[in-house]
One Martini backbone bead per residue (centre of mass of N, CA, C, O) as a GRO file, in nm:
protein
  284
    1UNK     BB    1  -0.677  -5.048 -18.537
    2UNK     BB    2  -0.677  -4.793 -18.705
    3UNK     BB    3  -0.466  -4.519 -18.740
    4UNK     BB    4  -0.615  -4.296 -18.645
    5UNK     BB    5  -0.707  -4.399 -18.356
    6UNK     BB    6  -0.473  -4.392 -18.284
    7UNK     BB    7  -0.346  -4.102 -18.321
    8UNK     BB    8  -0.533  -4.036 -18.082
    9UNK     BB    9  -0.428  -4.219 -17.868
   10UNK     BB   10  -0.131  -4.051 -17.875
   11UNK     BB   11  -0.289  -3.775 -17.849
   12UNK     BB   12  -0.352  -3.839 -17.524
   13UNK     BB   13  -0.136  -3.970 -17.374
   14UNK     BB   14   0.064  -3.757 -17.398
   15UNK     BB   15  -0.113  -3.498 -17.278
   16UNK     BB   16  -0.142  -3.644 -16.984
   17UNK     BB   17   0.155  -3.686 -16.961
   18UNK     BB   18   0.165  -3.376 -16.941
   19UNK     BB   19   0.003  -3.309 -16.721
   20UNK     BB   20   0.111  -3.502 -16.527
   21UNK     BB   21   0.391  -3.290 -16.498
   22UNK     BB   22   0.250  -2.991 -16.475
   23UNK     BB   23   0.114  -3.002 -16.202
   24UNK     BB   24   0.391  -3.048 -15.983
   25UNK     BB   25   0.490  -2.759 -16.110
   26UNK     BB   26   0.263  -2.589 -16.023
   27UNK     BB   27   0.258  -2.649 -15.726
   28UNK     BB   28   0.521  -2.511 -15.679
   29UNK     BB   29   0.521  -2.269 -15.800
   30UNK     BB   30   0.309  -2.174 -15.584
   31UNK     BB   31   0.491  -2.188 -15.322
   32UNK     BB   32   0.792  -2.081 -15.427
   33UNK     BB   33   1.019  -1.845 -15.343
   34UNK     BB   34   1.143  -1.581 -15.434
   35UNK     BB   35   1.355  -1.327 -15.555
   36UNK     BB   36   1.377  -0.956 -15.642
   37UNK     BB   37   1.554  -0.706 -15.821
   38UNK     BB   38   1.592  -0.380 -15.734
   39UNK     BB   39   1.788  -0.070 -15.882
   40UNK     BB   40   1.804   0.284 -15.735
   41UNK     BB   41   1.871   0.592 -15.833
   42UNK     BB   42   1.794   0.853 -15.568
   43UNK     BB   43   1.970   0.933 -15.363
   44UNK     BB   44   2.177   1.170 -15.195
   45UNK     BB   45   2.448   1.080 -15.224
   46UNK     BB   46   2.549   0.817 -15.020
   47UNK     BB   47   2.456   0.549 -14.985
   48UNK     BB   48   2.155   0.334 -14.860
   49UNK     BB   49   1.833   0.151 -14.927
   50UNK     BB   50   1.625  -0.129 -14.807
   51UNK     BB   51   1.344  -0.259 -14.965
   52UNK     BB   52   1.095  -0.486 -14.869
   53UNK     BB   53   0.840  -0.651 -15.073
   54UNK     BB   54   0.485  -0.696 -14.964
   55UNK     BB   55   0.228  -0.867 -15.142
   56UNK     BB   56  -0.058  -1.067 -15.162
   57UNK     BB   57  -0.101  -1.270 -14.919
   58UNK     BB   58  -0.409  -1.331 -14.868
   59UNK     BB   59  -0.291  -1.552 -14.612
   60UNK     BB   60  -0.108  -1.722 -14.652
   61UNK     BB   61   0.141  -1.991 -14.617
   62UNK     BB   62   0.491  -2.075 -14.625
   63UNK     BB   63   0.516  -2.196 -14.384
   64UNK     BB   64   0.528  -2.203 -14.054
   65UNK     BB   65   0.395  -1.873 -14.012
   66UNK     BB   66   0.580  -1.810 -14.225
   67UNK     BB   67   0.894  -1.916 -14.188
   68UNK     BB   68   0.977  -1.862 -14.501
   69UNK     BB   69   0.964  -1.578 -14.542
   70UNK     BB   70   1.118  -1.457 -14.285
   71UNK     BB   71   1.379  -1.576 -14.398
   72UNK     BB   72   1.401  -1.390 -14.610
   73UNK     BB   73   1.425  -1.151 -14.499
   74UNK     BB   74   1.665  -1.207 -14.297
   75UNK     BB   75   1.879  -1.219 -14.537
   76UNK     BB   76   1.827  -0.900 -14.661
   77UNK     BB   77   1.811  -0.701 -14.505
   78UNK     BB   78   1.608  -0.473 -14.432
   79UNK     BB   79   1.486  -0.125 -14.343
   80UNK     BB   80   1.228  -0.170 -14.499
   81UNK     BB   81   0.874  -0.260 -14.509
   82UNK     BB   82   0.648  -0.281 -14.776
   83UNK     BB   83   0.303  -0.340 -14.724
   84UNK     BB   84   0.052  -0.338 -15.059
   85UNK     BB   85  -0.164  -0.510 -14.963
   86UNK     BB   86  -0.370  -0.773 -14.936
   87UNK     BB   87  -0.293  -0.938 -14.641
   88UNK     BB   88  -0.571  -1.023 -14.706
   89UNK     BB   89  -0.897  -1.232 -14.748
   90UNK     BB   90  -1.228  -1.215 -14.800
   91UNK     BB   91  -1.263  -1.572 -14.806
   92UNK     BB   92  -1.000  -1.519 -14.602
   93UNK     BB   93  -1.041  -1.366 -14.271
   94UNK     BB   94  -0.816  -1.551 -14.103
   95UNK     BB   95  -0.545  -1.395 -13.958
   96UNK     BB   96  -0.320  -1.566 -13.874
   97UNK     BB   97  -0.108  -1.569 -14.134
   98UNK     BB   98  -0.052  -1.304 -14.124
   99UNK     BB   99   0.032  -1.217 -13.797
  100UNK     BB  100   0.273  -1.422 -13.800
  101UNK     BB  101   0.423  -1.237 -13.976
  102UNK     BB  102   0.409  -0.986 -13.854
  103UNK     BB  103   0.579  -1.070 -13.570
  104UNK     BB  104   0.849  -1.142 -13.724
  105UNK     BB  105   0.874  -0.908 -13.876
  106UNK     BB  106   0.905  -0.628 -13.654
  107UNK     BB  107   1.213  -0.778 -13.599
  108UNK     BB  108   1.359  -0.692 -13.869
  109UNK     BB  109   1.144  -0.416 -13.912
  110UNK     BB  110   1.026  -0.183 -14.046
  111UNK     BB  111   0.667  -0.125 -14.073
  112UNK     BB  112   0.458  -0.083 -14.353
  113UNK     BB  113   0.141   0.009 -14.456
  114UNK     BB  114  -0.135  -0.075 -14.680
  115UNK     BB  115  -0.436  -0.096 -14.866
  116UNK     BB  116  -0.668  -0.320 -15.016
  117UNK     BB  117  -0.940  -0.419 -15.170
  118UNK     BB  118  -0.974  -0.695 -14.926
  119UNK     BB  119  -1.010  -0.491 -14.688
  120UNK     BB  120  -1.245  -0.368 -14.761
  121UNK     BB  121  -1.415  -0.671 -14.819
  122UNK     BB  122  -1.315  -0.666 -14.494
  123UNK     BB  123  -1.397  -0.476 -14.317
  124UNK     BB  124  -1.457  -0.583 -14.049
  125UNK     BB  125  -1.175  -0.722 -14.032
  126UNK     BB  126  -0.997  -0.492 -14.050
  127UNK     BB  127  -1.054  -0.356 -13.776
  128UNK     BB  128  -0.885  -0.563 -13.600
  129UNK     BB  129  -0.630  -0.588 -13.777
  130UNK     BB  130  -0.569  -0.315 -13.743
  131UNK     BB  131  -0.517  -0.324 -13.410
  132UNK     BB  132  -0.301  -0.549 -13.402
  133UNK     BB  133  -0.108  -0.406 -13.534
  134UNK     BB  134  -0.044  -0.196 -13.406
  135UNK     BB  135   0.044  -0.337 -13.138
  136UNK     BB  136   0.283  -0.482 -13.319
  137UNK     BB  137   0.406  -0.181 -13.479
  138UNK     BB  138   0.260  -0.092 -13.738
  139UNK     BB  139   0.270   0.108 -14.001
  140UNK     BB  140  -0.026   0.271 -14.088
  141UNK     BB  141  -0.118   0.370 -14.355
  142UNK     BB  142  -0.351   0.649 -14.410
  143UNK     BB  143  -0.329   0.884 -14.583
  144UNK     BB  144  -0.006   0.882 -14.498
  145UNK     BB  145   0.301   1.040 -14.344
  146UNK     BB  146   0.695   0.984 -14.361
  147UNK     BB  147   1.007   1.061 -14.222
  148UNK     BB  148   1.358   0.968 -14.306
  149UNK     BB  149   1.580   1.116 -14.175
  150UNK     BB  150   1.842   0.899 -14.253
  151UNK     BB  151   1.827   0.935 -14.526
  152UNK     BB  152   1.633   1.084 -14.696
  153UNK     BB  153   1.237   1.026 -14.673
  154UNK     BB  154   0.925   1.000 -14.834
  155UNK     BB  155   0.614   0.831 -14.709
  156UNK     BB  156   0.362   0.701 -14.857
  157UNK     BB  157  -0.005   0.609 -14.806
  158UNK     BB  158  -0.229   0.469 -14.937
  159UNK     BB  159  -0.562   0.429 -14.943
  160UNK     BB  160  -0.775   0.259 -15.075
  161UNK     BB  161  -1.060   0.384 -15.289
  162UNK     BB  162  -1.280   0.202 -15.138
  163UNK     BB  163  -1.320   0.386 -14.889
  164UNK     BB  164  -1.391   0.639 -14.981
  165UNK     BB  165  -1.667   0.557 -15.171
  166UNK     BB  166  -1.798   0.482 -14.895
  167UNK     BB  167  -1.825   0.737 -14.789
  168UNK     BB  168  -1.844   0.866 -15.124
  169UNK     BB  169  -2.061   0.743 -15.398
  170UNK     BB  170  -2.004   0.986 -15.578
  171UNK     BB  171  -1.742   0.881 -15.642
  172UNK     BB  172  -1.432   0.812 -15.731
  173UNK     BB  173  -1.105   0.672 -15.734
  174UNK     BB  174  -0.979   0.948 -15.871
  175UNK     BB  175  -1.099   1.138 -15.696
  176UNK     BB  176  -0.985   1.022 -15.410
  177UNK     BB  177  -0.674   1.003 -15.529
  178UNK     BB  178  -0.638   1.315 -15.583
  179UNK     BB  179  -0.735   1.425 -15.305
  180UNK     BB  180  -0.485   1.269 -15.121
  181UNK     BB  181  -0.244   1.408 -15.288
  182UNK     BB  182  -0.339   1.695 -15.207
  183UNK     BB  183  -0.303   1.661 -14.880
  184UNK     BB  184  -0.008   1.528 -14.934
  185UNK     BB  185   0.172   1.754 -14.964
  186UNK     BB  186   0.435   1.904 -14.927
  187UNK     BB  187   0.601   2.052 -14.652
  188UNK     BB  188   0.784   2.231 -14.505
  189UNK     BB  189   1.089   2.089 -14.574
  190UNK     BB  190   1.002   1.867 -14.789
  191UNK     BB  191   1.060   1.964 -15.121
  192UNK     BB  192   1.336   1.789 -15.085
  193UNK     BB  193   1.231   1.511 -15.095
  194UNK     BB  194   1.188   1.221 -15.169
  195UNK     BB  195   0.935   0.968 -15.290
  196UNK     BB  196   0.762   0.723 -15.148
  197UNK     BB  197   0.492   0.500 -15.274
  198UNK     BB  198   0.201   0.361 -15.141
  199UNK     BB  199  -0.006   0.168 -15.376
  200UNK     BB  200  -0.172  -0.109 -15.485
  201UNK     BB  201  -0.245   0.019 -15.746
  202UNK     BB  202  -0.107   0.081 -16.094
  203UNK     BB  203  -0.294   0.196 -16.281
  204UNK     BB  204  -0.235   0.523 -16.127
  205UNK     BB  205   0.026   0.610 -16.232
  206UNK     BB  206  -0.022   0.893 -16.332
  207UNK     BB  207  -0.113   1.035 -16.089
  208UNK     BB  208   0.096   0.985 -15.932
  209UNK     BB  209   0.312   1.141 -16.102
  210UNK     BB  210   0.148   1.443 -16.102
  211UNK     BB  211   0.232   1.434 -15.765
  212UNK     BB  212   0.596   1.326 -15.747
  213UNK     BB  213   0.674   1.052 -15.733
  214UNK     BB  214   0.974   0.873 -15.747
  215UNK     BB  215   0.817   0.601 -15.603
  216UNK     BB  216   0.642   0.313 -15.677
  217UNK     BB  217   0.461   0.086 -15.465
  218UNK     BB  218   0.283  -0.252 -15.611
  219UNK     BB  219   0.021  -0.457 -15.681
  220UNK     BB  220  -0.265  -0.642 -15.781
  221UNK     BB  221  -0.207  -0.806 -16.042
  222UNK     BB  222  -0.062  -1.096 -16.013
  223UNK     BB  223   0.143  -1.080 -16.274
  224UNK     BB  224  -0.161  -1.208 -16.465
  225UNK     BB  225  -0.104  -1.477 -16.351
  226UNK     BB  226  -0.086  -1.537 -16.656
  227UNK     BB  227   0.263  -1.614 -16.819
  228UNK     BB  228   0.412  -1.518 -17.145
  229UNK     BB  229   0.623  -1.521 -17.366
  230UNK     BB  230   0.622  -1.215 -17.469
  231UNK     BB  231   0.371  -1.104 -17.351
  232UNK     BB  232   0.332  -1.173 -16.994
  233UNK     BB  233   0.030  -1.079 -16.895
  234UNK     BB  234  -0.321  -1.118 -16.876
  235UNK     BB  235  -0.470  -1.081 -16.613
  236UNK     BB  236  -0.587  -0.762 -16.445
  237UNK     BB  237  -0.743  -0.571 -16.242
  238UNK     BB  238  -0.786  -0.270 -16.357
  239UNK     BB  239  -0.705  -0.373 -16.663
  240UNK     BB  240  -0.723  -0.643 -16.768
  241UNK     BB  241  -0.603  -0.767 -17.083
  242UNK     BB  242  -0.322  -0.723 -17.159
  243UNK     BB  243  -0.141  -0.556 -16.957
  244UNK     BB  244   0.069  -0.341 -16.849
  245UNK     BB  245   0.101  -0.353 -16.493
  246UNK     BB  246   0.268  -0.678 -16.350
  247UNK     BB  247   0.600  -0.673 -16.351
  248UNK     BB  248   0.823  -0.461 -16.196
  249UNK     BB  249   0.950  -0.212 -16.397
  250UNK     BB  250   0.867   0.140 -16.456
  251UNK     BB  251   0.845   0.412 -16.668
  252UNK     BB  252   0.713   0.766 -16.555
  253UNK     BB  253   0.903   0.941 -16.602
  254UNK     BB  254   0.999   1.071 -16.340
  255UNK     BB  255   0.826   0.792 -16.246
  256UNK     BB  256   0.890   0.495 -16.069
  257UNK     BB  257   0.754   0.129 -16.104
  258UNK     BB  258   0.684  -0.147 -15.870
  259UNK     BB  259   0.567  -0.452 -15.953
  260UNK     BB  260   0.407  -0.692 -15.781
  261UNK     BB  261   0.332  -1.055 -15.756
  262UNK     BB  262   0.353  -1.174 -15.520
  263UNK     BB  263   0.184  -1.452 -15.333
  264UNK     BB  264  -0.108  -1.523 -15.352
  265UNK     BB  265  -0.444  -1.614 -15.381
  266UNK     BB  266  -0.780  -1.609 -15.493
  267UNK     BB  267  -0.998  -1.651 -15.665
  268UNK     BB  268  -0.767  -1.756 -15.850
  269UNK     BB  269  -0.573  -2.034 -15.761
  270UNK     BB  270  -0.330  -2.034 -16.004
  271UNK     BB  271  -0.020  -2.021 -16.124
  272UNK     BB  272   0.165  -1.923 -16.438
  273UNK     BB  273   0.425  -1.844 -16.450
  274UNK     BB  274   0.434  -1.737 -16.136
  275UNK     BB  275   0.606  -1.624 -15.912
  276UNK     BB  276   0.628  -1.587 -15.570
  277UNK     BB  277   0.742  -1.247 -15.456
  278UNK     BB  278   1.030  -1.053 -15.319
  279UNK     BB  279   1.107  -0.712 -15.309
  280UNK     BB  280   1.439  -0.556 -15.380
  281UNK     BB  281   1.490  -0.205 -15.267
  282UNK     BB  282   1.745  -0.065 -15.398
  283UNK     BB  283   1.891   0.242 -15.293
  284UNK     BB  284   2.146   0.536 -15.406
   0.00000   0.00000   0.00000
């Protein structure tokens, strides 16, 4: 064998060789869970209040029943869960992993809910899942708010704006979500509460901004899918190649946007350098 030859033999099994150790680690990598921290001065006067964001769990199940996922949530004693969209998949409509997680999370703290636009696209099967959860407890936010005595906040819901223009095919999906926070300000003795905003897609920040959120839970990116050092995520649907918003803290002005990168996987069932994770956002 001349030199060139060997040459590509060795850079042959290498390639191989490496593949064969990534493979491993790419598939433990998209199973084990993270936990991720957001700490924000937001609430008046003293004291906390502490959000796990659950989101894009596509149907996934960590442990039997989700009870990988419920241990940590329990672990961090959340005041509020607050699950921001796609708890289904369109292509995996079979509840019972969803609904595990549900009946396990509504023990351990309240659940608020809002759509993702795989609900959208699993219609149907998402107004059953809509009925299951209301009987187990959970607070489905559909364009509707709700104000928390005890910190205080006001939490705002918004239903994905697939919904909205299935109603109206005429409308955009700004102009859907322009009007729900048009409807959705504050009322009479609201005007001084703190505001978070649950929110499925990222990319219409600056319009939650537009309408005074002081802190937006989203999800929709999934992290960017494939992150790269120094680079981030590379693509996420509604923002497209090289996102702006995929995973953590952002500020627009004075409204602060925090991204889960999410927990399931979709359409691209695979995540690169990109643990699924739930997000602890700790308010004083």
């Amino acid at each position: 064998m001349d030199k060139r030859k060997r040459k590509r033999w060795i850079v042959l099994v290498a390639l191989c060789a490496l593949l064969a150790c990534l493979i491993p680690y790419l598939l433990w990598a998209n199973t084990v869970l993270t936990v991720s921290h957001v700490e924000l001065d937001l609430l008046p006067g003293e004291g906390s209040f502490t959000i796990a964001q659950v989101s894009d769990l596509h149907n996934a199940e960590f442990g039997g029943g989700n009870g990988e996922l419920l241990t940590i949530l329990e672990e961090v004693e959340p005041d509020l869960i607050a699950i921001t969209g796609d708890l289904i998949d369109s292509r995996r409509t079979d509840p019972a992993p969803a609904l595990a997680f549900l009946e396990g999370a509504v023990e351990l703290a309240p659940v608020c809910y809002v759509t993702g636009n795989h609900e959208f696209r699993a219609y149907d099967a998402y107004q059953d899942l809509k009925s299951q959860m209301e009987e187990l407890g959970v607070i489905v936010l559909e364009n509707e708010s709700m104000v928390l005595e005890e910190v205080p906040l006001r939490v705002i819901g918004l239903d994905d704006p697939s919904f909205g223009v299935r109603s109206d095919p005429s409308a955009t999906p700004e102009q859907i979500l322009q009007g729900a926070l048009t409807a959705l300000a504050p009322q009479a003795g609201e005007e001084d509460l703190r505001t978070v905003l649950l929110a499925h897609r990222p990319e219409y920040v600056e319009l939650y901004a537009q309408h005074g959120a002081d802190l937006v839970l989203s999800g929709h990116a999934h992290g960017g899918q494939v992150r790269l050092p120094g680079v981030g995520g590379l693509y996420a649907p509604g923002q497209g190649f090289l996102p702006a918003y995929t995973s953590g803290l952002y500020q627009i002005g004075e409204t602060s946007l925090v991204v889960s990168r999410g927990l399931g996987n979709s359409l691209f069932p695979l995540r690169v350098n990109n643990r699924p994770e739930v997000v602890l956002v700790k308010l004083a």
